[in-house]
BAPAZA-937573 format. One record per residue (C-alpha): z, y, x. Coordinates in steps of 0.2 Angstrom, whole numbers, plus 5000, padded with zeros to 4 digits. Each point is the difference from the previous one (the first is absolute). Layout:
N
((Z,Y,X))
...
END
This chain:
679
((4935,5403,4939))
((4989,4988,4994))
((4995,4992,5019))
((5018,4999,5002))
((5001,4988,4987))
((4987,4990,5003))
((5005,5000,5019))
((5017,4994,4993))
((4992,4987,4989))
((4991,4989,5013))
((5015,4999,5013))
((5010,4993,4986))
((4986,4988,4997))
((4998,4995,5017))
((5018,4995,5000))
((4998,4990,4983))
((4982,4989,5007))
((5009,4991,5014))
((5017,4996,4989))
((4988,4991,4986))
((4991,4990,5011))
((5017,4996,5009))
((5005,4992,4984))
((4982,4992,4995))
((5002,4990,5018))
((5019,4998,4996))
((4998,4992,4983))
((4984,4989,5005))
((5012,4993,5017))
((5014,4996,4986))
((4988,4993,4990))
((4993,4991,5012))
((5017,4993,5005))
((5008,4995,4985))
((4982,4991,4996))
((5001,4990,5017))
((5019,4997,4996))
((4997,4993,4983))
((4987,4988,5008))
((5013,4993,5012))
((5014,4999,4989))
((4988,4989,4989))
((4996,4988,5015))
((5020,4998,5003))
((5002,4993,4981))
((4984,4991,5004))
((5008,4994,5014))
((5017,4997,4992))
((4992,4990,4985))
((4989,4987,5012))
((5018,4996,5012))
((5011,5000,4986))
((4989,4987,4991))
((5001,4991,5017))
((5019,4999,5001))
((5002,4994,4982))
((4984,4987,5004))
((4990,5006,4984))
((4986,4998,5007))
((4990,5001,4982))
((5005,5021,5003))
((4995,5001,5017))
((4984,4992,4996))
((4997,5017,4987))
((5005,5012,5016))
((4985,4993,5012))
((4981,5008,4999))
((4990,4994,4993))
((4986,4999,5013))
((5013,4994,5013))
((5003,4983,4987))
((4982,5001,5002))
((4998,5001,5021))
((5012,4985,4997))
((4992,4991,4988))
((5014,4997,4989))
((5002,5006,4980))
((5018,5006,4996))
((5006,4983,4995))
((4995,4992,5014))
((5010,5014,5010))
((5014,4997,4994))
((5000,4979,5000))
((4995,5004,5020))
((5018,5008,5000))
((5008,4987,4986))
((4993,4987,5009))
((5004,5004,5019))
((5019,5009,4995))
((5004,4986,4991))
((4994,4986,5011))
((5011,5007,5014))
((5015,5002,4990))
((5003,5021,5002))
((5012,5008,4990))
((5012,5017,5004))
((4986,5010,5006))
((5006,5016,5005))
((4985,5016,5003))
((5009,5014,5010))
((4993,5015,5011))
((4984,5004,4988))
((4989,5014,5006))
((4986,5007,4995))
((4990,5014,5007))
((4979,5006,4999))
((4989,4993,5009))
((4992,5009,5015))
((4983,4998,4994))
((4995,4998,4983))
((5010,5004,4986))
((5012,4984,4999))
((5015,4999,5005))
((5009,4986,5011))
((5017,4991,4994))
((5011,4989,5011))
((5015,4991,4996))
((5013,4985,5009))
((5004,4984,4991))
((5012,4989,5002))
((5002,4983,4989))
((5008,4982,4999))
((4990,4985,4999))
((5005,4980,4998))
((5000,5002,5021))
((5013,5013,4998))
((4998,5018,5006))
((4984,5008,5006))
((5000,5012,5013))
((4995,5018,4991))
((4982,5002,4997))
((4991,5018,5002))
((4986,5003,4990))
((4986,5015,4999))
((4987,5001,4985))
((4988,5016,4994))
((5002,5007,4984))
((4985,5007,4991))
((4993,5009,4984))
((4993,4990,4984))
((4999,5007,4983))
((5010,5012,5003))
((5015,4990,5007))
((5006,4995,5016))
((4998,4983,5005))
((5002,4988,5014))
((4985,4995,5010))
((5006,4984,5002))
((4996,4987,5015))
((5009,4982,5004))
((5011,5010,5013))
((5010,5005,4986))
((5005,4982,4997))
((5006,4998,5019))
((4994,5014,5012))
((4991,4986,5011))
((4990,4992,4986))
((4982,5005,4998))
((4986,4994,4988))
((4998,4984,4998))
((5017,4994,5008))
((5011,4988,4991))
((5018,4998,5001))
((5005,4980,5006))
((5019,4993,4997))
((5006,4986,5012))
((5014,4993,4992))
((5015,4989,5011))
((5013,4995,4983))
((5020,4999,5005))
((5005,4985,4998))
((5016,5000,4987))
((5017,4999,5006))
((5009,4984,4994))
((5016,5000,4988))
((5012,4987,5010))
((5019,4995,4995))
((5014,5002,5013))
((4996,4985,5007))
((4982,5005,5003))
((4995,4989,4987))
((4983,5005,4991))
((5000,5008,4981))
((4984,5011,5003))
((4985,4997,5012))
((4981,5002,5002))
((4992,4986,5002))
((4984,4991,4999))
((4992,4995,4984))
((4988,4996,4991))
((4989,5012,4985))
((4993,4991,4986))
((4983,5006,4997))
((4982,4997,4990))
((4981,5004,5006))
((4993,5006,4984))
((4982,4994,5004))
((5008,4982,5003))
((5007,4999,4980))
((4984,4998,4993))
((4993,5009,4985))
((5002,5001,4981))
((5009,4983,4994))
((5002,4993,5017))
((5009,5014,5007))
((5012,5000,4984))
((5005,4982,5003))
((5003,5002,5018))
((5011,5014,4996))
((5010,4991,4988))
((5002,4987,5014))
((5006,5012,5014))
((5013,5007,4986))
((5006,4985,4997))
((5001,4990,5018))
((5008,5015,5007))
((5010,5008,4985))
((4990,5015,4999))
((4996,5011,4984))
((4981,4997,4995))
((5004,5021,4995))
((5005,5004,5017))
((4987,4992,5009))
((4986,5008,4988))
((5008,5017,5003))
((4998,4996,5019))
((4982,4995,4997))
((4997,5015,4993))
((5006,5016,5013))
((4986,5009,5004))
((5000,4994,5019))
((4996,4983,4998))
((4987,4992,5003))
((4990,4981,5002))
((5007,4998,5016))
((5017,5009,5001))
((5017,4991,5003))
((5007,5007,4982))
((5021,4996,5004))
((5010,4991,4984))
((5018,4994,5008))
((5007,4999,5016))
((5011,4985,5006))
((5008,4994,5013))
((4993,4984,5003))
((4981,4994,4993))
((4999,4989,4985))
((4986,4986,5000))
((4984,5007,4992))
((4993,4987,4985))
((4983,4992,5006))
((4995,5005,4983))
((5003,5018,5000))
((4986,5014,5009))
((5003,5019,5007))
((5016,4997,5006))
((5006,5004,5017))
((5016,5007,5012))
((5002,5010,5012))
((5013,5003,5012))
((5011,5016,4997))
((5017,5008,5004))
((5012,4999,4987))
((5019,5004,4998))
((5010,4983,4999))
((5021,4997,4991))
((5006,4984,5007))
((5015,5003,4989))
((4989,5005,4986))
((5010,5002,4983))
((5019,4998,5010))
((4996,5015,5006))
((4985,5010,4991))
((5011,5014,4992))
((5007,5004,5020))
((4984,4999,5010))
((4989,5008,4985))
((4982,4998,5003))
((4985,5007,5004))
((4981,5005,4993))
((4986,5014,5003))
((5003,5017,4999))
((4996,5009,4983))
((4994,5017,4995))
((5021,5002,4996))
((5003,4995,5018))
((4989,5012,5007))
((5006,5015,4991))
((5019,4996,5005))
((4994,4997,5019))
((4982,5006,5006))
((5000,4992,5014))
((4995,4983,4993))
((4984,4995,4997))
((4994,4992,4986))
((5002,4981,4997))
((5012,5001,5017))
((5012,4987,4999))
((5019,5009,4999))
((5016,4994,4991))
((5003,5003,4981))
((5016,4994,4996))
((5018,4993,5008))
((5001,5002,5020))
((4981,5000,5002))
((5000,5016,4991))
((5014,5007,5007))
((4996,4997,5020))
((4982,5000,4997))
((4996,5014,5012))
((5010,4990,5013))
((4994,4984,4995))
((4979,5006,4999))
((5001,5009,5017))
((4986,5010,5005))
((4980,4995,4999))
((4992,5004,5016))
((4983,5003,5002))
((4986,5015,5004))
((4990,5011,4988))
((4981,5002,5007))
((4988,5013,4999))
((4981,4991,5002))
((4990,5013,5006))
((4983,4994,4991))
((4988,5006,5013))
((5010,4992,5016))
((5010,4985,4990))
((5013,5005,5012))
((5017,4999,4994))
((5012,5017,5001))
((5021,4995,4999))
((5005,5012,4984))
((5017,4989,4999))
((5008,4987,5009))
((5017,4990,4998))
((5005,4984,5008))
((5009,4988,4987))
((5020,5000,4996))
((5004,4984,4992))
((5012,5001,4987))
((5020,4996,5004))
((5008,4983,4995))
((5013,5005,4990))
((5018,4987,5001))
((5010,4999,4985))
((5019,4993,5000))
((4996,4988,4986))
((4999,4981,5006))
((4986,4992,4993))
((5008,4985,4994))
((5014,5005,4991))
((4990,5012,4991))
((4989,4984,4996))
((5014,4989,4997))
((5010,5014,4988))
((4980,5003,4991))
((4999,4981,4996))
((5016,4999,4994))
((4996,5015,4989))
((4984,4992,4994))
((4999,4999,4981))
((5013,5012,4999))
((5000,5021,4996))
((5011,5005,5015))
((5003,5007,5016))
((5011,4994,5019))
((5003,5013,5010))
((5009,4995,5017))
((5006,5011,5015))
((5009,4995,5013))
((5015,5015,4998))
((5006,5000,5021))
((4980,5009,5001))
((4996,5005,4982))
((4985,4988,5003))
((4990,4994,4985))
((4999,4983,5002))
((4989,4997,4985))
((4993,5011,4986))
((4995,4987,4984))
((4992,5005,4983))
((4992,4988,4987))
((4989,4996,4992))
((4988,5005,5014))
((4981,5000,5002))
((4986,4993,5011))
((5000,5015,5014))
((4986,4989,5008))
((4989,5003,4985))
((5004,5018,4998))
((4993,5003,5016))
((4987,4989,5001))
((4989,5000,4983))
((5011,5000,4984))
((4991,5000,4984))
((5001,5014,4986))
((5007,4987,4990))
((5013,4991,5011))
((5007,5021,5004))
((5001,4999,4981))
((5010,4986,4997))
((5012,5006,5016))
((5001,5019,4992))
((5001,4993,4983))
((5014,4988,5002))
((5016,5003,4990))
((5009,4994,5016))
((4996,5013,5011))
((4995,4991,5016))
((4993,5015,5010))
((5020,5009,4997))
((5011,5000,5015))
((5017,4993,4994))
((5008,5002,5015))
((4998,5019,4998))
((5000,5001,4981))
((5018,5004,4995))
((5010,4990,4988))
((5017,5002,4993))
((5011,4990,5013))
((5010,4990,4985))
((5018,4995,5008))
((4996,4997,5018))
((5004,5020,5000))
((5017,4994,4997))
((5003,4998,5019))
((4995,5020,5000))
((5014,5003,4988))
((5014,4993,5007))
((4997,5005,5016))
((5001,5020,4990))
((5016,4993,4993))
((5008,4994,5016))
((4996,5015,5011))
((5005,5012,4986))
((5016,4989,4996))
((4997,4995,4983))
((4996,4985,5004))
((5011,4984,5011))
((4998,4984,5003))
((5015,4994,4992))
((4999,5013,4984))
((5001,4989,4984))
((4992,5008,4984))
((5003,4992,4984))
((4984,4999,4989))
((5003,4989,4984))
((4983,4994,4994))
((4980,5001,5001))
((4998,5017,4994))
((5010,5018,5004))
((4997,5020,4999))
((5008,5012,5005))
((5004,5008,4982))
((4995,5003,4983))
((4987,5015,5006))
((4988,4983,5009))
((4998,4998,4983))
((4988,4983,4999))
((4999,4998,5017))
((5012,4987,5008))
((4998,4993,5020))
((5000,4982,5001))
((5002,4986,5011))
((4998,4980,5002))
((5017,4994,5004))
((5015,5000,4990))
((5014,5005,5016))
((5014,5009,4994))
((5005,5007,5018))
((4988,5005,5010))
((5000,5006,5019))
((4986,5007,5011))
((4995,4984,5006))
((5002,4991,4985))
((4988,5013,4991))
((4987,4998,5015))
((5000,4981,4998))
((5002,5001,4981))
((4987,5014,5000))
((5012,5009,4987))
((4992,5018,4992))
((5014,5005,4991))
((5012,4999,5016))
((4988,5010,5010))
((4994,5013,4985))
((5020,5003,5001))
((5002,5004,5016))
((4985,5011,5002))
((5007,5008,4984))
((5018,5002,5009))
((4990,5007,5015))
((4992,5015,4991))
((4982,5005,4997))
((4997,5012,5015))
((5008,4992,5012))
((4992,4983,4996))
((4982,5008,5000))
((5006,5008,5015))
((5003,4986,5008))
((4987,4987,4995))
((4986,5016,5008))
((5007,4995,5016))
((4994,4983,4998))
((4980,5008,5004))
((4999,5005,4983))
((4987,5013,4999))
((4993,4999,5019))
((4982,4996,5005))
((5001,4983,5010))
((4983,5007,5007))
((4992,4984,4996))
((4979,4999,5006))
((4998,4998,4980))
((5005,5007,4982))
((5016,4998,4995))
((5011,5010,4989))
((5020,5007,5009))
((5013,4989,4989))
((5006,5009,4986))
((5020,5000,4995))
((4996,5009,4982))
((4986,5010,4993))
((5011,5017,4998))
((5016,4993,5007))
((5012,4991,4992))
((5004,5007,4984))
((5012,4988,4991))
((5012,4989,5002))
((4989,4987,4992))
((4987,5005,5012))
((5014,4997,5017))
((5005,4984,4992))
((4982,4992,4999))
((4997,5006,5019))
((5014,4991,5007))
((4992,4986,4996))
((4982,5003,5004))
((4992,5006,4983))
((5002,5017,4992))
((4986,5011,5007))
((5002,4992,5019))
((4983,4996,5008))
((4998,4991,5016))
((4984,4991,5009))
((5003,4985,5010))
((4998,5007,5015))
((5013,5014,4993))
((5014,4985,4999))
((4999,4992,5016))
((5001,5019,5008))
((5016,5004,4986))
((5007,4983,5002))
((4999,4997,5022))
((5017,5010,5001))
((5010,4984,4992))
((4990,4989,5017))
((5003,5014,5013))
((5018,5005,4996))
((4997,5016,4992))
((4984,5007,5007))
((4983,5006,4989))
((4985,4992,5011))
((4985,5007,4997))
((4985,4987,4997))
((4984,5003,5009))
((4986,4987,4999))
((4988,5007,5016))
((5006,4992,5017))
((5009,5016,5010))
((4999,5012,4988))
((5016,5010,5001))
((5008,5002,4985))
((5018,5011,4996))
((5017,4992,5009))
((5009,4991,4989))
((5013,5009,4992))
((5020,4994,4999))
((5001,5004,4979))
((5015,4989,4995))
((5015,4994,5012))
((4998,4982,5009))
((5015,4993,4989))
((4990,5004,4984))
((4986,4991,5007))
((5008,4986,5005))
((5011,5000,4982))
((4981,4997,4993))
((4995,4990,5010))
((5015,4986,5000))
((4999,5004,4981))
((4981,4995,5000))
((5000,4983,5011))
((5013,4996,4985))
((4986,5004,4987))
((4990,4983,5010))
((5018,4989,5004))
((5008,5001,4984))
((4994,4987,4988))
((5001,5014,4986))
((4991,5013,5010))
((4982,5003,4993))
((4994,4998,5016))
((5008,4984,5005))
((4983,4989,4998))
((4996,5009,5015))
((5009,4991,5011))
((4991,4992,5017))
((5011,4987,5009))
((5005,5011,5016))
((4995,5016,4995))
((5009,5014,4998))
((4993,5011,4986))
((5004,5016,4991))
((4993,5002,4982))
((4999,5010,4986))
((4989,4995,4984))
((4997,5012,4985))
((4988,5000,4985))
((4994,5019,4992))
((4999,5000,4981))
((4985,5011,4996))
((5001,5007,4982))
((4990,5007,4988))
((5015,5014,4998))
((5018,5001,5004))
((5009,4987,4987))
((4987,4989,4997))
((5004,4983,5000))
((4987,4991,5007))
((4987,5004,5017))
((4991,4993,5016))
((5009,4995,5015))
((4997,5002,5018))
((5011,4990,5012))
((5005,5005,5018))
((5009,4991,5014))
((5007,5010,5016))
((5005,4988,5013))
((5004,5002,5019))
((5007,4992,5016))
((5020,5005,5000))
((5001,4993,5018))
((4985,5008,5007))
((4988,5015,4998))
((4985,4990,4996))
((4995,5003,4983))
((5004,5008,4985))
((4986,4995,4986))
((4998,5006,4981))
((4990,4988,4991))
((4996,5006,4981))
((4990,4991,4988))
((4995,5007,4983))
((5004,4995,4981))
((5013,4987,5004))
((5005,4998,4983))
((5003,4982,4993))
((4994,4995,5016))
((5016,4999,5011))
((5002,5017,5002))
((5007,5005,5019))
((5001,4982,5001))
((4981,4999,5003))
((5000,5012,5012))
((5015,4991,5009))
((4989,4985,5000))
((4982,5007,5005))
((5009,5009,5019))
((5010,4986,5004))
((4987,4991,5008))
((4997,5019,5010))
((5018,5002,5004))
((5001,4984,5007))
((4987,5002,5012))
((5013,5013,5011))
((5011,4987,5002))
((4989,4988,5009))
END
């Protein structure tokens, strides 16, 4: 019984042995594994961290994910690391850098592990054909980190090898007129400059200043604040102004000298600094919006130059270099030939634009002209204007001051700035009331004194008008310039149907002009009140209409009907005109209008050119404080165009006319511009 047992005993031990050690081997494998797999999922984040630092270019970070003993090999600390990669990324302008296919996997000797990964970036050549790095990842403290090498700046670079940047600028395109005529170039010139060591010390070097501030209309602040940048030195060419031409240097004054220099040049200057814009060096704000600049590039920052400026700057050409250290040969990284920016043709003529400016000059106003058979902008005027010269080429923090400061706005565009149209809307009114009826030539209302409302519930408020006519038709209201007739017709006509119909008119639209500019406005929440449809018919209430707005709203009463869409870029295509009242209603404004110039009572009459057939419209916008009040500013507008020919349609519009003529001074100031298209 008892051998039995034991007998029984050991075979069910010699089953249970081999199971335990089966386990044992099992658990230690397992072990083994998950150690090794831990190891390598460490090395990926390692990995990770040191490319994702890359893409986002903190190079500060991917500095604290390199061994230390490879810094060491290298001879660099951490800081100078990561200025190597500041320095080279920056100097060749990369930017969108894109890591992709990262691998990592052990090494087969050692206990490291290799990593590999593709780059692809941008640089101020354009894009670089993708890059495929490899790099070893080993153990320090306890972490993984990259073993770094200078092929993990570009995969050919070794120790010791600099990065070398040849540089071939695009020359700017040129801003020309439709006649080809120059309103932006590059062109030669001439920077201003002192050599420190030349100046002299202590006393010396003050007087000389004072005298280099004063022969040359320089601020003794700014040129101590070039003086002291942390480049210059006794012998460095320290820039103060550019200009176009050299002024004489006084025999009595030391350390100055010039040097020649590019530099972007407005023949039309202030006539047309708020079209062409200007332009400067790019800024940290630059470069955020658009990486692809580099910094102190020249690129546009307002009007056309800013709009077209990747068209105008064209592509820099150029090579980007890697200088092995122990050959001195030179390995192409990048290479790009030169695209020189586009001239860009506008449909303004230079010398109406000029002539309109002067006649402007003084004045708070804005001409807008477009030739209405294209929809052609002849010439885009706002004044006051400013020196675009000297906002290129070395204004002074003071002289900006005195521009942004300035109560009159001179850096506002008035030809895009929306007014109310005051009563040249008037032609927009009775072309609603002809089409919808309300309105014919030979209707006759009868309007007994200065003053009329509707009834009792207006209250206070009362329309009122110049002249005392008891009956009044259409075109004796347009050459009167009557508010009451026209505030009763749009009243006759309907609220709805008038806003209706005035939308057709490019109320609301984007014109798609290269520059801000608000749609026109008929109301702010639709017309409300009758007090509120009475006001509009005569171009106040809540309307609001820039200049350029106006000749686009007005060019059906010169083109028999048809809405022409204005462009101001040479071929640019812009929406067909659109047939938005009959040809009969047109030409009912129209005859009505050249009447506003012939007849001796028409406020238009002084208008009249010996020979010339003109159209006209003048109209003043009371701005008040409120609705009621008794007293405000005035602006004053003229509409005037060709009845005979499609030539021109031009809105002139000067501001605070009050006391001083009114319309009348408008009237005056563009005869001088109208006459010039009927030489």
């Amino acid at each position: 019984m008892y051998t039995d047992q034991k007998k029984s005993f050991w075979k069910q031990k010699k089953v249970i042995i081999p199971l335990l050690s089966i386990i044992v081997v099992a658990a230690t494998f397992f072990l083994l594994k998950d150690t090794l797999f831990s190891k390598e999922k460490e090395a990926l984040k390692a990995a990770q961290s040191f490319t994702k630092h890359m893409e986002k270019k903190d190079f500060t970070k991917l500095a604290d994910e390199v061994t230390s003993a490879s810094l060491k090999a290298n001879d660099f600390s951490k800081k100078q690391l990561a200025e190597k990669y500041d320095n080279i990324f920056n100097g060749i302008g990369a930017y969108d850098l894109n890591i992709s296919k990262l691998n990592v996997e052990k090494q087969d000797k050692g206990n490291g592990y290799q990593f590999s990964y593709d780059v692809t970036m941008k640089t101020s050549l354009g894009k670089l054909h993708k890059l495929s790095y490899k790099g070893v990842l080993s153990e320090e403290d306890d972490k993984w980190k990259v073993d770094w090498k200078p092929n993990l700046i570009f995969p050919q670079m070794e120790k010791g090898d600099t990065i070398k940047v040849k540089s071939d600028p695009a020359v700017r395109g040129n801003i020309v007129d439709r006649k080809g005529r120059t309103l932006a170039e590059t062109t030669g010139g001439n920077a201003l400059g002192i050599i420190p060591g030349k100046l002299g010390t202590g006393e010396e070097k003050e007087r000389n200043i004072k005298k280099i501030s004063k022969a040359f209309d320089i601020e003794e602040e700014l040129i101590n604040n070039q003086l002291k940048q942390a480049w210059v030195t006794d012998d460095t060419f320290v820039p103060l102004k550019s200009m176009l031409k050299q002024k004489p240097i006084p025999k009595d004054v030391n350390g100055v000298t010039y040097q020649t220099k590019e530099m972007r040049y407005y023949p039309y200057n202030k006539a047309a600094a708020h079209l062409t814009g200007y332009v400067g060096k790019a800024n940290a704000d630059d470069i955020k919006r658009n990486p692809a600049l580099k910094a102190d590039q020249i690129i546009g920052k307002t009007g056309l130059e800013f709009t077209f400026d990747k068209n105008l700057r064209g592509q820099d050409g150029g090579s980007i270099l890697i200088v092995h250290d122990e050959t001195g040969i030179e390995e192409t990284l990048q290479k790009s030939a030169r695209k020189d920016g586009k001239t860009v043709k506008l449909t303004i003529d230079a010398s109406l634009q000029k002539k309109a400016y002067d006649q402007l000059k003084g004045e708070k106003g804005a001409v807008t002209i477009m030739n209405p058979s294209t929809g052609d902008l002849l010439a885009l005027v706002s004044a006051p204007s400013y020196d675009v010269n000297l906002m290129t080429n070395g204004i002074t923090p003071k002289q900006y001051q005195a521009y942004s400061e300035n109560p009159d706005l001179p850096f506002q565009a008035r030809y895009a700035s929306r007014y109310a149209p005051g009563s040249t809307f008037k032609t927009i009114t009775a072309a609603i009331g002809l089409e919808t009826g309300v309105t014919k030539p030979d209707k006759v209302r009868t309007i007994h004194g200065l003053k009329w409302q509707k009834d009792q519930s207006w209250g206070n408020y009362r329309i009122t008008r110049v002249h005392d006519k008891e009956k009044v038709n259409m075109v004796d209201a347009l050459v009167y310039s009557d508010n009451i007739y026209f505030g009763q017709e749009a009243l006759e006509i309907g609220k709805d149907t008038y806003e209706k119909k005035v939308k057709a008119f490019g109320f609301g639209e984007d014109l798609h002009m290269p520059f801000t500019m608000k749609p026109a406005q008929v109301s702010n929440d639709g017309i409300q009140s009758d007090i509120l449809l009475a006001d509009s018919a005569y171009g106040q209430g809540e309307l609001l209409m820039s200049p350029i707005e106006q000749v686009h709203a007005y060019s059906p009463f010169a083109t028999g009907g048809k809405l022409v869409y204005p462009r101001v870029i040479q071929d640019e295509k812009t929406a067909s005109p659109k047939q938005i009242i009959k040809e009969g209603s047109a030409n009912t404004v129209k005859d009505a209008l050249t009447k506003v110039v012939t007849s001796p009572n028409g406020t238009a009459h002084s208008l009249q050119i010996e020979g010339a057939d003109i159209a006209a419209k003048t109209g003043t916008a009371e701005l008040k404080s409120k609705q009621g009040a008794t007293d405000g500013t005035e602006n004053g507008f003229l509409l005037a165009f060709n009845p005979k020919k499609e030539d021109y349609v031009l809105v002139g519009m000067i501001e605070g006319v009050k006391n001083r003529g009114g319309s009348g001074l408008v009237v005056q100031k563009m005869k001088p511009v109208i006459a010039s298209f009927y030489k």
